[in-house]
Every structure is written in C-alpha cells, then in structure tokens.
Backbone as CSV, one residue per row, in Angstrom:
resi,resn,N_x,N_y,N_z,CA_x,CA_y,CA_z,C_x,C_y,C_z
1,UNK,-86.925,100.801,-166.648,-85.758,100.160,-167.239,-84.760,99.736,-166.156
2,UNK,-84.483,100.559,-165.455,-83.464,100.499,-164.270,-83.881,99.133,-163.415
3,UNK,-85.335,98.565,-163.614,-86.178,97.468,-162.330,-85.310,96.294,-163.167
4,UNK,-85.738,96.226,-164.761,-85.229,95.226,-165.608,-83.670,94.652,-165.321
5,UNK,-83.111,95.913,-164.970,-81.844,95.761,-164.826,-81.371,95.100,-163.389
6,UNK,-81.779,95.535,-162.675,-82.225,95.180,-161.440,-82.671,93.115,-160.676
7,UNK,-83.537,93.643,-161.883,-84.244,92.267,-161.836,-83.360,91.225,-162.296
8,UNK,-82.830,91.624,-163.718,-82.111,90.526,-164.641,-80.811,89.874,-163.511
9,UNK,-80.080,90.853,-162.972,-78.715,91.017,-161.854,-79.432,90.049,-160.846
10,UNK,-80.478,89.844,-160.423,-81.059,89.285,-159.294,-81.195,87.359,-159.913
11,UNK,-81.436,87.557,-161.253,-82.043,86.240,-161.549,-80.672,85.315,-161.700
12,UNK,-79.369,85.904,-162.939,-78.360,85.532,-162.622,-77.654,85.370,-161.481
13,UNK,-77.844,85.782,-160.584,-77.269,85.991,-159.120,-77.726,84.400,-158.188
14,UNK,-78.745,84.558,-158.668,-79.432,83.276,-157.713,-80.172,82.095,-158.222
15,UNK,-80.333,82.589,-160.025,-80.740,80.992,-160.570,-80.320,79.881,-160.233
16,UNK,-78.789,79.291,-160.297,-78.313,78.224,-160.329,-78.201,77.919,-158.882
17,UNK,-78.284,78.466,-157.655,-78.153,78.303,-156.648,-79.462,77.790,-156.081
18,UNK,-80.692,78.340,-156.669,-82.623,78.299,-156.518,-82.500,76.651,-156.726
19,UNK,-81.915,76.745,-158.184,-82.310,75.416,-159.393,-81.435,74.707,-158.437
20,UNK,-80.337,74.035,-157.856,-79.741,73.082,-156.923,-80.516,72.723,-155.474
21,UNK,-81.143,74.260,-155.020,-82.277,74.143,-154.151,-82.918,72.923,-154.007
22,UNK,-84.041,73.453,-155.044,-84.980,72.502,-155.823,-84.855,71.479,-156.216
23,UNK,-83.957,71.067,-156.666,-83.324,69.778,-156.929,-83.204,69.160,-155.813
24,UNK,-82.871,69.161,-154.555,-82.846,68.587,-153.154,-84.363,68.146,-152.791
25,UNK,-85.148,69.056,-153.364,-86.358,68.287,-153.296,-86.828,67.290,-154.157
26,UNK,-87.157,67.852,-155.211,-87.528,67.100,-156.553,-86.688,66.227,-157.295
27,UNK,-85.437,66.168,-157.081,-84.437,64.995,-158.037,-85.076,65.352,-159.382
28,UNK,-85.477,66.179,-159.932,-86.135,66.135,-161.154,-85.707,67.571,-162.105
29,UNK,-84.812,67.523,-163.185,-84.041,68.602,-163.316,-85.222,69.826,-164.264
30,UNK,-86.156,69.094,-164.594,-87.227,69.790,-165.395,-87.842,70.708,-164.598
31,UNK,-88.564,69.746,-163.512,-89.604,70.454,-162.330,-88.907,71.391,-161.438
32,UNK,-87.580,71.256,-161.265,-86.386,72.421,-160.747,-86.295,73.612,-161.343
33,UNK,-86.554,73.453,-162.880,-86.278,74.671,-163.435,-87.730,75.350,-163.681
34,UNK,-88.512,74.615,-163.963,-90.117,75.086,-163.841,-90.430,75.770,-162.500
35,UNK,-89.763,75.319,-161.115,-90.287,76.025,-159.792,-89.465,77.082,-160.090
36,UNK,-88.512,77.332,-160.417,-87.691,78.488,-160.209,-87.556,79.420,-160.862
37,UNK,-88.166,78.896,-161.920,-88.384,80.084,-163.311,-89.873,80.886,-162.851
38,UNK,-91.015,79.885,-162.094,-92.491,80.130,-161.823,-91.652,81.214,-160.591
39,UNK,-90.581,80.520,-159.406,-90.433,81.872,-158.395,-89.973,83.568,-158.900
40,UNK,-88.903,83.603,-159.543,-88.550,84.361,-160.247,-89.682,85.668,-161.342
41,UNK,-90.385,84.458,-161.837,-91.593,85.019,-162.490,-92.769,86.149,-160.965
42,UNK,-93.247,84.906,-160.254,-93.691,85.457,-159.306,-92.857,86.649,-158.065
43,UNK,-91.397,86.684,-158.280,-90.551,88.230,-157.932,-91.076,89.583,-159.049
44,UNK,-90.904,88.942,-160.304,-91.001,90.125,-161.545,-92.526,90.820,-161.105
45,UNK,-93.763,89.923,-160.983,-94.839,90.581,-160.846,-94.608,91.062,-159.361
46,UNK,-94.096,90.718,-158.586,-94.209,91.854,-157.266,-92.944,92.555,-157.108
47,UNK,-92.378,92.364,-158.039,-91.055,93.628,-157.973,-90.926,94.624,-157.094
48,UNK,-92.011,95.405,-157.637,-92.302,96.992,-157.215,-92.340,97.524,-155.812
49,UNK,-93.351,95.725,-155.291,-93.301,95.949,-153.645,-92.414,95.176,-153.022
50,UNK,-91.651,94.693,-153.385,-90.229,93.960,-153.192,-89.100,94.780,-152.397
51,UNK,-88.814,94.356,-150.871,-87.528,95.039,-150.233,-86.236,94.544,-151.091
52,UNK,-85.500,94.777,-151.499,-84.422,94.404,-152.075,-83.826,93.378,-151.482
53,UNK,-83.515,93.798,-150.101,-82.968,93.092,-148.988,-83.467,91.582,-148.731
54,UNK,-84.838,91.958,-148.831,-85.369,90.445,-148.575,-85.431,89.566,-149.769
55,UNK,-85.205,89.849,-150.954,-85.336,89.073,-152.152,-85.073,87.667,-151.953
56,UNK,-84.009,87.508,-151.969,-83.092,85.986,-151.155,-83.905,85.110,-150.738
57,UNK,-84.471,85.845,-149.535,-85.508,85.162,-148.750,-86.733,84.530,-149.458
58,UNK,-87.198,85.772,-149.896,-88.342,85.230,-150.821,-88.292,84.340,-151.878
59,UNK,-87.420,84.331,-152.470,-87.423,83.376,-153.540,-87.084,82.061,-152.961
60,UNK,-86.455,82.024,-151.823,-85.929,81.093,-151.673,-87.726,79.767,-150.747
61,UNK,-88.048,80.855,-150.367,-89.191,80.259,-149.394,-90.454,80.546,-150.378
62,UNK,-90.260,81.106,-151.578,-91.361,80.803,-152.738,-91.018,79.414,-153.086
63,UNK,-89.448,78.697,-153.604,-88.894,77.751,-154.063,-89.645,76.537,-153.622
64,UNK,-89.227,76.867,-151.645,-89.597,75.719,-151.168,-90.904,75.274,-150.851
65,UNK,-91.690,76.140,-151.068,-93.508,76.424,-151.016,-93.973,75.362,-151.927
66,UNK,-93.230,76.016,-153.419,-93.745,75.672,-154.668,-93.110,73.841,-154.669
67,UNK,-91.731,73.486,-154.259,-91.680,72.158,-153.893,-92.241,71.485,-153.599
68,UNK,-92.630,71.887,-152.550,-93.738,70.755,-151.563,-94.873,71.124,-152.102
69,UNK,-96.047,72.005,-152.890,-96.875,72.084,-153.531,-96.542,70.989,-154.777
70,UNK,-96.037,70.818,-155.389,-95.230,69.996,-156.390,-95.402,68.473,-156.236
71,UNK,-94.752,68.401,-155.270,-94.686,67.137,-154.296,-95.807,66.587,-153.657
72,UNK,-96.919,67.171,-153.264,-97.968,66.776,-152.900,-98.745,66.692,-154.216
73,UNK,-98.879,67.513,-155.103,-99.499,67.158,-156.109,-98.886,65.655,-156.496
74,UNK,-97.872,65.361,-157.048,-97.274,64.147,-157.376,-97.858,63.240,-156.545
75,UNK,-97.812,62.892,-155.034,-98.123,62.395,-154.294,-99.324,62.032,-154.486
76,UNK,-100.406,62.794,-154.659,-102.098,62.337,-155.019,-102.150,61.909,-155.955
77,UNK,-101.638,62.329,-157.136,-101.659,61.508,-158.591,-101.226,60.201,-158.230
78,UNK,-100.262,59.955,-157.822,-99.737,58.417,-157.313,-100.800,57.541,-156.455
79,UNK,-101.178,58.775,-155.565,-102.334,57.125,-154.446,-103.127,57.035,-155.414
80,UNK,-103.966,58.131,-156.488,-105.157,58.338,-157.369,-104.694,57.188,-158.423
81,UNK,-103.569,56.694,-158.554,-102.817,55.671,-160.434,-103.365,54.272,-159.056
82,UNK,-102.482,54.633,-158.024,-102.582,52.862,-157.324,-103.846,52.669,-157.022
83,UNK,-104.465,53.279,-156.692,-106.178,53.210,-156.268,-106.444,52.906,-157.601
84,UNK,-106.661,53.317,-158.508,-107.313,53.229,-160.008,-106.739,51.408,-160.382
85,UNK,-105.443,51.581,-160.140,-104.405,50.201,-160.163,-105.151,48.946,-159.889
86,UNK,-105.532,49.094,-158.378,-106.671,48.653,-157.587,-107.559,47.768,-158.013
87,UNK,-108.396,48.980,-158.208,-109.791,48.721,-158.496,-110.182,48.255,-160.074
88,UNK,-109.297,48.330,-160.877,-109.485,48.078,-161.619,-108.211,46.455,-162.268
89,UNK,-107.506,46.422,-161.345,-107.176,45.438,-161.318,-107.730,43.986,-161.824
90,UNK,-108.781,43.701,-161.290,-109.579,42.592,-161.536,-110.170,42.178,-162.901
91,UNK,-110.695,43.667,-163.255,-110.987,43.488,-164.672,-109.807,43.321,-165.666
92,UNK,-108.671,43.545,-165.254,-107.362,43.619,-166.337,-107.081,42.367,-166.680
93,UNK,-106.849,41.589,-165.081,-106.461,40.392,-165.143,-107.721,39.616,-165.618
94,UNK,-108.930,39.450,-165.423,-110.362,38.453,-166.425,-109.923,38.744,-167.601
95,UNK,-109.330,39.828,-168.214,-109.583,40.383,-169.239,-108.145,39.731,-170.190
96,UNK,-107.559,39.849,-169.445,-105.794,38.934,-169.685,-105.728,37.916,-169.821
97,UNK,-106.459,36.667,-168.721,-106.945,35.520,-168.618,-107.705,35.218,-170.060
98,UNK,-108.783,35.928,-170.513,-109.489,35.400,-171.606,-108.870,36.006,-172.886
99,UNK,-107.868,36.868,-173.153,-107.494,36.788,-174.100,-105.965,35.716,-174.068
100,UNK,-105.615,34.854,-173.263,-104.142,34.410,-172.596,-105.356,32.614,-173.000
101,UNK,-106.571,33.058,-172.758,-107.222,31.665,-172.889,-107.948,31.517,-174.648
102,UNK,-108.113,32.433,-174.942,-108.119,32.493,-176.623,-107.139,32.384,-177.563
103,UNK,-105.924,33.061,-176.928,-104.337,32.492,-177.548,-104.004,31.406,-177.667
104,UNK,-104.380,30.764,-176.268,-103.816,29.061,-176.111,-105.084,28.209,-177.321
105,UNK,-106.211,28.506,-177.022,-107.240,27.766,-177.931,-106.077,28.287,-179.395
106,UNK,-106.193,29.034,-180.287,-106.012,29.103,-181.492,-104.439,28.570,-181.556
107,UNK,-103.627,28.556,-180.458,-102.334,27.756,-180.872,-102.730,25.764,-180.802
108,UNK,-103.814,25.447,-179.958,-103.962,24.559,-179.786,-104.573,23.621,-181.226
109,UNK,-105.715,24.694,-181.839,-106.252,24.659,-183.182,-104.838,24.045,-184.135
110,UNK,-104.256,25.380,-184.045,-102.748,24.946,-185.466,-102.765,23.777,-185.052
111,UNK,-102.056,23.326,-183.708,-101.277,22.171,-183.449,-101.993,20.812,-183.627
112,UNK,-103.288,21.049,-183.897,-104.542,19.524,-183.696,-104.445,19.635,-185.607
113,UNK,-103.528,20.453,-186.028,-103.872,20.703,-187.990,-102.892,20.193,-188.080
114,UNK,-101.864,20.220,-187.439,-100.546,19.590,-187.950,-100.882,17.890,-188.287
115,UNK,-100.127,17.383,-189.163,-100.380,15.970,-189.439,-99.540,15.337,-188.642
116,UNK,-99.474,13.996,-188.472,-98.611,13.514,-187.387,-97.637,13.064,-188.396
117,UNK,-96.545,12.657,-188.416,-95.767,12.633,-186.573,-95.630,13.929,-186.060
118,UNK,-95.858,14.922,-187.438,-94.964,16.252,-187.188,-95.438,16.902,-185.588
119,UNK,-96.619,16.607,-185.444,-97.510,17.117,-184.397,-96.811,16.983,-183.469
120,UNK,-96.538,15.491,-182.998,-96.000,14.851,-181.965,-94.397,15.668,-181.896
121,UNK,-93.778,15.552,-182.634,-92.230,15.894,-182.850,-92.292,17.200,-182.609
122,UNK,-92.703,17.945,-182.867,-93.655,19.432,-182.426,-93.183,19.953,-181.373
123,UNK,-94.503,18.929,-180.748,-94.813,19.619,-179.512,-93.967,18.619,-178.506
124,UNK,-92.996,18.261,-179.110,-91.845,17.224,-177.886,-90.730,18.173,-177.822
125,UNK,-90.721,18.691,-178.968,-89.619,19.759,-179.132,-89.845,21.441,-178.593
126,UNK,-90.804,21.643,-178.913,-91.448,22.830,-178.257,-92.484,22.880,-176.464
127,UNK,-93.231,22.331,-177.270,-94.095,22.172,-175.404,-93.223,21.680,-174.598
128,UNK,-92.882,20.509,-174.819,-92.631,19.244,-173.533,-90.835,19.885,-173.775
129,UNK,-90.097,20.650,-174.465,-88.966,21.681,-174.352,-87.525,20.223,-174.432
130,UNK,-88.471,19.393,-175.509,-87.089,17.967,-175.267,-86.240,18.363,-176.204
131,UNK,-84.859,17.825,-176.054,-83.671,18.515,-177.055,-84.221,17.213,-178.215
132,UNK,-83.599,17.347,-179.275,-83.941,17.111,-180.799,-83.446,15.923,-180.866
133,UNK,-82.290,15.667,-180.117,-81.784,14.537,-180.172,-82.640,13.370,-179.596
134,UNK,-83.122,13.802,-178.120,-84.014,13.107,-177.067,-84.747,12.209,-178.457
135,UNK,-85.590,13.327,-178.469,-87.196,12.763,-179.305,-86.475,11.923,-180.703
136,UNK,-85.690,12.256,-181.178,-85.017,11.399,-182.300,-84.879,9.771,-181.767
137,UNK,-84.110,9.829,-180.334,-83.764,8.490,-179.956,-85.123,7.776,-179.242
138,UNK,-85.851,8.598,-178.816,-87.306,8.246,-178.411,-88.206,7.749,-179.256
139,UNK,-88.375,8.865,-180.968,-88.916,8.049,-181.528,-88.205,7.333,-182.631
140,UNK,-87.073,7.028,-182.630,-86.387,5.925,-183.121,-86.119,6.201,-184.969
141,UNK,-85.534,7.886,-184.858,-85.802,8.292,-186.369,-84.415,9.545,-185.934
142,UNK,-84.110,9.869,-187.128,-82.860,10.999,-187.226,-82.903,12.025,-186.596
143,UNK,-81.769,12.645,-186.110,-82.120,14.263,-185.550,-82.240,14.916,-187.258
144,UNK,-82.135,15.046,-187.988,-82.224,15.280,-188.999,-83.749,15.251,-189.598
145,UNK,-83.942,14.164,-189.199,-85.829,13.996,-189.542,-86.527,15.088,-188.850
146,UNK,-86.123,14.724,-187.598,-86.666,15.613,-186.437,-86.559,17.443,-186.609
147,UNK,-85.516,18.014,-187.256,-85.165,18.850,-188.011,-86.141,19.334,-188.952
148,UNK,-86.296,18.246,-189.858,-87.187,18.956,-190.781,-88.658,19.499,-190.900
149,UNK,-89.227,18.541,-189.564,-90.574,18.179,-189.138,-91.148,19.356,-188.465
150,UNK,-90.194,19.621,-187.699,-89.759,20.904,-186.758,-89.774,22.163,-187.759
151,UNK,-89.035,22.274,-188.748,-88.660,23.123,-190.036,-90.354,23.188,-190.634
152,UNK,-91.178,22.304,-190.705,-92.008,22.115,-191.202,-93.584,22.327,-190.463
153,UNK,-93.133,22.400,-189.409,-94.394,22.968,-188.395,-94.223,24.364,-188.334
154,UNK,-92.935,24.719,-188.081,-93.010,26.269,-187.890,-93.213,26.895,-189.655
155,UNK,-92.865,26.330,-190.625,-93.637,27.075,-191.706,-95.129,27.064,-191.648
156,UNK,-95.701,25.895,-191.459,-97.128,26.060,-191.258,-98.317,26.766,-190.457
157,UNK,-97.279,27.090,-189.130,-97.707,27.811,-188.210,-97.306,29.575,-188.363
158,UNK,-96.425,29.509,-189.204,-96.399,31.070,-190.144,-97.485,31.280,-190.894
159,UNK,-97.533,30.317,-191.737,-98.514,30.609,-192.680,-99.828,30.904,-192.463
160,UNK,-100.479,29.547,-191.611,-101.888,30.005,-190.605,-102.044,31.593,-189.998
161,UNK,-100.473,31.891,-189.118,-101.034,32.937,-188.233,-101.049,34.320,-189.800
162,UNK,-100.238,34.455,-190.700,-100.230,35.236,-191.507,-102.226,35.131,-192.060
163,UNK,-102.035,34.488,-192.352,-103.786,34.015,-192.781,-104.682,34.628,-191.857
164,UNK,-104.644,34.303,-190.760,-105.475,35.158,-189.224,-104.815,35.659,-188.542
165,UNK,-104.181,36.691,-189.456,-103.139,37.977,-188.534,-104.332,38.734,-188.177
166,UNK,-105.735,38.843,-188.654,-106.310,40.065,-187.278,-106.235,39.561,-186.078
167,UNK,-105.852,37.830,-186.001,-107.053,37.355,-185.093,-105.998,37.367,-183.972
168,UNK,-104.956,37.408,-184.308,-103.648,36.826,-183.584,-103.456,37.654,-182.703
C-alpha cells in the first residue's frame, strides 16, 4: 500500500512536466500522453527495483527512448505511404484518366441529345464559358431566349443523369 502511495506522489509530481517533455518531440498531444502514461506504467512494473533517487531520470530517459521509438515508427510508415504513393501511382492516374474519359463521353452523349439551338446556346454558355448576353448578340436572339434554352438544357441534363444515376 505504502508503494501505491509512493507511486501515485511520483506520477502527480512529474506527469505534466513528462507530458510537455514529449510534446517537444511529438507536437502531438495524444502520443504525449500515451508515451508518458506507457513510462509511468513501465516505473509501476519495476517499482520494487526502482532507486527512488533515480526515478526522474528514468522516466525521463524512458520518455525520450519511447519518442524517438515513436518517431521512427512514424517515419517508416511515411517512406512505406510515399513508396506505396509511388508505385502505385500510375495505376491511379490510367485509372482517373479512363474514368475522367468515360465522364466526358456520357456528358458529350447528353449534349449530341440536346436539340438545337439549345445545344449550341449550351455549350456557348457553358463550354466555350460566353456571358448570355455575348451569345444572344452573336446569335441575334434575346438574353431572355438564351435564358430559357439554358433553363432548358440543364433540366434535361437532370433528368438524363437522374435516369443513369448508377452510371454517373
């Protein structure tokens, strides 16, 4: 009972001082309290053969052990994500490319369904990014027309993708 007591006086004494430690290494307030709770833990099981005197020490150079154990682990997981990153890179992007090239086909589909002019007015307003007015005075008809045509592609192009929402 007397070790408990002992022990508990030791953990308050030097938790928050361990945990700021640790933090100088790790910036990470989780993995701070995980090393220091794991040092502490690893004092309780060697208590018994524990100089009193040296406690300080030990925990403190368990702390910084378990840091840089910490830290190197992190470290390999990281080259192990960018290596993986890597190598597998190539397939992400073919794989991006042909679904980025199946998107464009099925938007291209809607847009060859649209009836004209709307088609044209469309894709002057959307693709080619012309203000409403432009294409009005271009094709020699209302911004208002142009409005509705516009109003009238994007319902249709709701409706389609709702229709082949797996595909979308």
């Amino acid at each position: 009972m007397e070790e408990k007591k002992e022990f508990d006086e030791l953990f308050r004494q030097y938790y928050q001082e361990l945990y700021f430690f640790a933090m100088q290494f790790l910036h990470n307030e989780e993995d701070s309290r995980d090393v220091v709770s794991d040092a502490f833990e690893d004092v309780w099981v060697n208590f018994a053969s524990l100089q009193r005197k040296t406690v300080r020490y030990y925990l403190y150079k368990d702390v910084r052990n378990k840091c840089i154990d910490l830290l190197r682990r992190i470290s390999t997981r990281q080259q192990y994500a960018a290596l993986y990153q890597k190598v597998t890179s190539i397939y992400v992007r073919d794989n991006d490319m042909i679904e980025a090239e199946e998107r464009e086909q099925k938007v291209k589909q809607v847009l060859d369904s649209l009836k004209s002019p709307t088609r044209e007015i469309f894709t002057a307003c959307y693709v080619e990014q012309k203000k409403y007015a432009e294409v009005a005075e271009t094709m020699g008809i209302s911004t208002e027309t142009v409005k509705k045509h516009v109003m009238r592609a994007l319902k249709f192009i709701k409706e389609k993708r709702q229709k082949a929402k797996d595909d979308w």
